[in-house]
N, C-alpha and C positions, 0 to 999 in steps of 0.2 A: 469410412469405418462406422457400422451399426453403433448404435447406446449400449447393446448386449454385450461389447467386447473391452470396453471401458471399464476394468478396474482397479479400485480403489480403497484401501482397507487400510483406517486410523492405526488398528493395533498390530499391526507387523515387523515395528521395529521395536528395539533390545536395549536397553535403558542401564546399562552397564557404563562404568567412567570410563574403560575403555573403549569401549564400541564409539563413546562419543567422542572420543579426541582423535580415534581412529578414521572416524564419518568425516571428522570436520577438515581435515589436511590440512593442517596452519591455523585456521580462523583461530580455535584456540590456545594456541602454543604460547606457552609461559603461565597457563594457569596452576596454580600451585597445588592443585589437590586438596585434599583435606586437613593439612597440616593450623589450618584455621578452626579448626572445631574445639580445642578446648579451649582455647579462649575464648569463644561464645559462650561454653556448656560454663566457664566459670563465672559469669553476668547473674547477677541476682535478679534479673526480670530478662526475657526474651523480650529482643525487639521486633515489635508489629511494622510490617513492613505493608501497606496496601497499594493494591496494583488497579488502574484505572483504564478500561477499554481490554478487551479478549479476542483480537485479531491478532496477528502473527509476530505484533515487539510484546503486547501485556500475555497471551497465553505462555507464550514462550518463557520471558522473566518469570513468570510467576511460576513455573514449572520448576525451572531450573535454581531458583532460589531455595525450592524444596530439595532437590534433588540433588545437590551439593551441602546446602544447607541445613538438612533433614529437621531433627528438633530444634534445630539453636537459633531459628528463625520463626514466627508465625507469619504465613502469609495470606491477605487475605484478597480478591480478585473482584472488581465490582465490574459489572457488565449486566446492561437491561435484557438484552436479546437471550432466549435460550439456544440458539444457535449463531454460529459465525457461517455466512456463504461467500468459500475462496474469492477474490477477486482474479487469482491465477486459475485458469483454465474455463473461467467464466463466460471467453468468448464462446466455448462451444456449445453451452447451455444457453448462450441466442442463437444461434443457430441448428440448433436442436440434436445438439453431436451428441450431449453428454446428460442424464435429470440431474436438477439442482441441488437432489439431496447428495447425490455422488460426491460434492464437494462441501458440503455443510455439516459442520461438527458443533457438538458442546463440550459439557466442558467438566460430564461425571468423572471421565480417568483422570483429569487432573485434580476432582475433590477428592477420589475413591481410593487412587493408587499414589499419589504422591502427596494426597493431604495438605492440598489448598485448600484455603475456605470460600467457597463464591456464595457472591451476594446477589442475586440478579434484582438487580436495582438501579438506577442514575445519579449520580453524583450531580447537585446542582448548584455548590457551591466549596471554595477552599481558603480554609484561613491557617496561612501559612503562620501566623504567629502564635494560633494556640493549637497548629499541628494537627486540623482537622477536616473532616469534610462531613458533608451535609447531604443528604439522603433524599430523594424525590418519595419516596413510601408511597403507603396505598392513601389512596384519596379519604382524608378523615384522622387518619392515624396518626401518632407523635414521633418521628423518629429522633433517638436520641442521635448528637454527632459523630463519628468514628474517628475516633483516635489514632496519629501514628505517628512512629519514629521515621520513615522516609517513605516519599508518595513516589510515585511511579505512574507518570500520565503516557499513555500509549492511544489518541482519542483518534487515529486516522486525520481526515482533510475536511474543510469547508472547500466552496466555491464564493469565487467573485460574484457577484451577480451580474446578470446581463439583463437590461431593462426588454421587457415583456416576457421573461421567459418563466413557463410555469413546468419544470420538472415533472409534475402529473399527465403530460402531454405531449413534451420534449424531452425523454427521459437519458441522462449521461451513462446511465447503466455504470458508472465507477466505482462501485460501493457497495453494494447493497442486493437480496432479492429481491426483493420487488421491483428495484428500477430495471432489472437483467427479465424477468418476465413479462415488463412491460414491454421493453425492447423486443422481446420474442413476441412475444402477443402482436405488434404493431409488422413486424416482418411475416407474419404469416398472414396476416393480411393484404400485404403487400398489390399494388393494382399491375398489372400488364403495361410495362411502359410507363411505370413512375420514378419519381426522382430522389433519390436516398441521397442525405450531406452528413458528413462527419465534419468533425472540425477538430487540431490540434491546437492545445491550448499554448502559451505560451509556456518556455521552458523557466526556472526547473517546474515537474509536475510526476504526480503520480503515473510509475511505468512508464519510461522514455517510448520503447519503441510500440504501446498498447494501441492508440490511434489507428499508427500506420498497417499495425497487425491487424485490426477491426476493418478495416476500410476492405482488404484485401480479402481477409473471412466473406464477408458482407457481401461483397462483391460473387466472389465465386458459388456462394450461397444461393442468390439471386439470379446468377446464371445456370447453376444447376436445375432452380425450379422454373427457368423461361421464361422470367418474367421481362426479357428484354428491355433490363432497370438501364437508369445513368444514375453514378456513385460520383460522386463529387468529393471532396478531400480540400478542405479552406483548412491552409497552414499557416499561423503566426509566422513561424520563421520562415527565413528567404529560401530554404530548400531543405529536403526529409536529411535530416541530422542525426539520423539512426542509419546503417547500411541501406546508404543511398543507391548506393547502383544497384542491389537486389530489389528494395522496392521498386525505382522506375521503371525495370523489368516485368516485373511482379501487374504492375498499372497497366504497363504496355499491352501484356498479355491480355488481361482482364478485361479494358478497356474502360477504365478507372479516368477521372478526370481529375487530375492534380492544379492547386494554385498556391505558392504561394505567396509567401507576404502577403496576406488578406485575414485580417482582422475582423471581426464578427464583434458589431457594436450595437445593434437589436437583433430580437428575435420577433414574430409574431405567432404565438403558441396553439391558435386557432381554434376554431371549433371543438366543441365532444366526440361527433361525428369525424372528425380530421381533418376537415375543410382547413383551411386558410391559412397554413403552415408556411410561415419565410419565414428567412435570417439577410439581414442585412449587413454588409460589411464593406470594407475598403480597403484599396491597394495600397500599402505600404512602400514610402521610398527610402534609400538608405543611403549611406556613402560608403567608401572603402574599408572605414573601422566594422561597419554591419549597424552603423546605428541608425536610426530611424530620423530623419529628415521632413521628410513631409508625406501626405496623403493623398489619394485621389478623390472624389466624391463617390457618395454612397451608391454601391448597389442591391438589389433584392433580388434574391433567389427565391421561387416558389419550389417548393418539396411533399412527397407523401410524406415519408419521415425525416425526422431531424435529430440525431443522436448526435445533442450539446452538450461537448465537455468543457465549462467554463474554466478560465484561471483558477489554478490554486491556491489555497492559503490554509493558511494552522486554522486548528480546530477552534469552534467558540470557549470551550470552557478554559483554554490556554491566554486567550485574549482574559479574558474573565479573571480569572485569577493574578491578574498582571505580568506575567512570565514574557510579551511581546507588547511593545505599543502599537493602537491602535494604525500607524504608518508604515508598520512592518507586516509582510508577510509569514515569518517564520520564527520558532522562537530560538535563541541563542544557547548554547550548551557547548558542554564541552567533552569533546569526542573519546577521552581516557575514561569518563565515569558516565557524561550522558546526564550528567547532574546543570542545574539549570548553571546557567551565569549572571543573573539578575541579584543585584544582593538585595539578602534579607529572603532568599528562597533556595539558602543551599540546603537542605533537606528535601527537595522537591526535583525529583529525573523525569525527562522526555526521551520516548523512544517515536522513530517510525517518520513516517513521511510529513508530521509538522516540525521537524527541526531543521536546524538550520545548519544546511553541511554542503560539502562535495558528494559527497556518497549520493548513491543514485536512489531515488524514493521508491522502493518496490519491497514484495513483500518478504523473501528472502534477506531482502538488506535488513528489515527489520527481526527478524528472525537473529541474524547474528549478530547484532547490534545489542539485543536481549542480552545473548549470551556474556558479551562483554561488558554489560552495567551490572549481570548477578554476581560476577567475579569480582570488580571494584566493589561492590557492594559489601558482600560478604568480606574482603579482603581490608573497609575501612572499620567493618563495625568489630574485626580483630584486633584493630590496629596495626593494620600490616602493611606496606607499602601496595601501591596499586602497581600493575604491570603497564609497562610507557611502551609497547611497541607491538598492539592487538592488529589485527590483519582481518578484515572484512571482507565475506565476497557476498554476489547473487548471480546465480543464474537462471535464465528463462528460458522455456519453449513455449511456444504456441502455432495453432493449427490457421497457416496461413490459408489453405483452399480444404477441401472436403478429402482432399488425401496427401495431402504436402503439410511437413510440420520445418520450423525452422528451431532453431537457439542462437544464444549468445550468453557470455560469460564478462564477467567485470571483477576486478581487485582492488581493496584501497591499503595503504599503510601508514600508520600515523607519523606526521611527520613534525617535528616542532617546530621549525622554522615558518610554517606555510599558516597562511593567513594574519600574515604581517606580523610574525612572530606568537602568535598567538597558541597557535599550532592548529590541524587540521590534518583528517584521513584528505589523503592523494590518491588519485588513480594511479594501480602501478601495473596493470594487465588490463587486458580487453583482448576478447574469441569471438569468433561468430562462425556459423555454418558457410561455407562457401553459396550455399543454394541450397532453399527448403529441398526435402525431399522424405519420400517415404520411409527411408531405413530410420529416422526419427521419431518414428510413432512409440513403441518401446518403450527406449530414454526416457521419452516425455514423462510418459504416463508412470516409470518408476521415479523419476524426478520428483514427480510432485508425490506420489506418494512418500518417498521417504521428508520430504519436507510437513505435510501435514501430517505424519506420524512424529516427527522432532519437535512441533508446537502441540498438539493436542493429544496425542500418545498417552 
């Protein structure tokens, strides 16, 4: 598929409360409508609601808190970047299916048509007890702190670190433009007969099945331009835990080199030039529960490139703020509101892939996850009861080879009994394509757009 046929256009979809409960088939059912608005409209002071981070859980809230909420809320959206660049559809802008602005929005129609207020700026501090945050400003200048009645953190992922690895040079490409251009910059370089390793990190992590979906792009990428590569594929867990028998088909084909149980415990980030690129790792042993027993000694792979996706974990300003301790990965929340569970920070929500859930970390998830904290949201500052039985979904496609697309679909319901009573979304659905193929090109490409028209629209 040329780049000329790829499109993509933010403002195509129709911002009517029906259209969206119509869109959404269940995710939102039981939201109450605007039966909440005078009881906001009778508040002697509107609550300032600020929204933190503007990828697919903070654009999204912060939309939708307008657009349910209209006057009876001010909301305000801090985010430094003036654009967000999708992490969905991102593989084929390494591979050079797709240009990167195709998928990179800001974040005017949310100031212009539904009257957020964005602040592009950094947040670099939060005191949850006099209800405020603290402002990076321009170098020199005094920013006073910002005020609010409930924070809303949406920050995306950190990584573990892996001793030698300099992301300037090994780039994860999980995140960000620049890391996805470097990625592409270093694959078109690519030598005749060199060696490309991906690695899957340990689960849970941002996008289950994205690794395996990379590895295979990558792959047929590389075979398309002759460059007669070997793709290597070092998996934490003991075998592809995503539709396994499509992918080892998918390897077989390609001629893809799968391992897993192999952990990746250094890197060597190498030269400027690209010289001296390993990763070091070890075979993992396990017993029958799948728990890890013992290891073998180290090995080293040499590589032209090395697309490291280290372990994941919560965002730094989430550690920061004390919302997880520094031994946890994730921070604790609770799946009705999405509001923390730490006391002494219930006026403070996590959306998106640093929480700590079943639900699968992608960016749709976050997307509906949104939806369902502006609704407890608006529905506590009424005083109204929250809605106890929200229904979550995400689904994906992506362009396994240069004309083969796959999907898969996932559902959770919250359930209170689950998580030791705690309560917690459960998987209650899961779909997947029988076998990539071309009649999925389409879908895709409307998929994602009516998704980045639902967050940035």
């Amino acid at each position: 598929m040329s780049k000329s046929t790829v499109q993509l256009d933010v403002r195509q979809a129709m911002w009517s409360r029906r259209n969206v409960l119509k869109a959404s088939a269940g995710v939102l059912a039981g939201i109450m409508g605007a039966q909440w608005l005078p009881s906001l409209a009778d508040e002697l002071s509107v609550p300032h609601i600020v929204v933190v981070g503007g990828g697919f859980g903070g654009a999204t809230v912060a939309k939708y808190l307008k657009l349910w909420g209209k006057d009876t809320v001010k909301v305000t959206l801090i985010e430094p970047n003036a654009q967000f660049m999708s992490p969905i559809m991102s593989g084929m802008v390494i591979t050079g299916q797709l240009e990167a602005d195709r998928i990179s929005f800001g974040y005017d129609r949310l100031r212009d048509v539904h009257g957020v207020t964005w602040v592009q700026d950094r947040v670099t501090a939060i005191d949850s007890v006099a209800k405020t945050v603290t402002l990076e400003g321009t170098e020199g200048a005094v920013v006073e702190p910002l005020a609010y009645d409930r924070l809303i953190l949406s920050p995306g992922i950190d990584f573990v670190d892996v001793p030698g690895w300099d992301p300037l040079k090994l780039p994860h490409a999980w995140g960000s433009r620049a890391q996805a251009d470097l990625l592409q910059a270093q694959l078109n370089a690519f030598p005749e007969g060199g060696v490309f390793v991906i690695n899957v990190p340990t689960y849970p992590f941002r996008c289950p099945p994205g690794p395996y979906e990379r590895a295979s792009a990558v792959a047929d990428y590389l075979r398309v331009k002759n460059k007669n590569a070997q793709v290597v594929v070092l998996d934490t867990q003991p075998d592809i835990f995503v539709e396994n028998s499509l992918f080892h088909a998918l390897y077989d084909e390609l001629g893809v080199q799968y391992r897993g149980n192999s952990k990746i415990t250094a890197v060597n980030s190498g030269q400027d030039d690209g010289s001296g690129r390993s990763v070091t790792f070890v075979t993992l042993t396990r017993n029958e529960l799948g728990e890890v027993t013992g290891q073998s000694e180290p090995e080293t792979l040499n590589a032209h490139v090395i697309n490291l996706i280290p372990d994941n974990k919560a965002a730094p300003i989430l550690y920061a703020a004390g919302l997880l301790d520094a031994n946890q990965l994730w921070a604790p929340i609770h799946p009705l509101t999405y509001r923390s569970t730490v006391v002494g920070k219930e006026a403070i929500y996590i959306l998106g892939d640093s929480i700590e859930s079943a639900q699968s970390k992608a960016g749709q998830m976050a997307n509906a996850q949104a939806k369902v904290c502006a609704d407890a949201m608006l529905r506590e500052l009424a005083g109204q009861p929250i809605y106890e039985h929200p229904i979550t979904t995400a689904g994906g496609f992506a362009a396994l080879t240069q004309t083969k697309v796959n999907w898969i679909g996932v559902s959770y319901a919250y359930d209170p009994a689950a998580n030791n009573g705690a309560g917690d979304m459960v998987r209650t659905h899961f779909a997947s394509a029988p076998e990539p193929s071309e009649i999925h090109w389409q879908p895709m490409l409307q998929w994602a757009n009516n998704l980045f028209a639902d967050t940035f629209g």
